[in-house]
N, C-alpha and C positions, 0 to 999 in steps of 0.2 A: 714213786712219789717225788714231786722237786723239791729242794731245797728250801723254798718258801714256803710250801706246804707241810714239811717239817714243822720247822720253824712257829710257825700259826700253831699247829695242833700242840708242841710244846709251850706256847707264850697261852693259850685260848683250849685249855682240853678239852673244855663243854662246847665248842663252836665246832662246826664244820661247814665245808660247802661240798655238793653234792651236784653233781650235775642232773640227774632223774628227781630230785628234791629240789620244788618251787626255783626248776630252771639255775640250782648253784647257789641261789640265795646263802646267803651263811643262815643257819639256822643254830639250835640246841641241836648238841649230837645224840640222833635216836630218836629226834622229833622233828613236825614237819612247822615247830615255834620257829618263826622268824628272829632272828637278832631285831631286825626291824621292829616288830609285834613287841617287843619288851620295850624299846627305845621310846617307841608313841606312846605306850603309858606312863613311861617315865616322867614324857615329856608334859603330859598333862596330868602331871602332882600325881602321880600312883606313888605310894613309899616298893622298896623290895618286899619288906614283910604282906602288903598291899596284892603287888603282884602277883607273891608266891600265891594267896588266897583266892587271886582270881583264874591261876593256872595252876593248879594244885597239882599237875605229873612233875611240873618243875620244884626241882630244890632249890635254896635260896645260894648257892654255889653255883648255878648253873645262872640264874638270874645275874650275879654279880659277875659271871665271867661273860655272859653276852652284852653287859653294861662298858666292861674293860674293854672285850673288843670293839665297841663302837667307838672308845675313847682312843684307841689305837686304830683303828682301821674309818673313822667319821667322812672322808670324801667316799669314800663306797658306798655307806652306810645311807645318807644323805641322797645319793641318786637310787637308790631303792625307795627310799620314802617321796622323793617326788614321784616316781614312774610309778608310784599303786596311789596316789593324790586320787581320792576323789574329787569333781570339781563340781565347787557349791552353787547350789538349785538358786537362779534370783528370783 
């Protein structure tokens, strides 16, 4: 494990990236939830208590630590959400 791999799993315990998991995506650790997946609903007004209900394997600890990671890790974060963009039908 490298050093910044440490580091992550001690600053982010609920994140991982995983190479055989959605290609390393950071996800929840133990799930194939994308960091991402929580960030989009964030981003369109979901509350945590919100989201925990709409993904009920997550706890609201694992919600709030893949919210911290994007607020710590947001240029990665950010080119995962454009490369899964779907592009809107005219």
């Amino acid at each position: 494990m490298s050093v910044e791999n440490v580091a992550t799993s001690l600053d982010h315990p609920y994140v991982e990236s995983v190479a055989d998991v959605l290609r390393g995506e950071p996800v929840v650790k133990g799930t194939r939830t994308s960091v991402r997946a929580i960030v989009e609903r964030w981003r369109f007004g979901e509350g945590v208590e919100e989201i925990a209900r709409s993904l009920p394997h997550l706890r609201l600890a694992q919600i709030f630590d893949a919210l911290g990671y994007y607020d710590d890790h947001r240029e990665e974060i950010e080119k995962y959400i454009e490369l899964n963009r779907v592009p809107a039908n005219d």
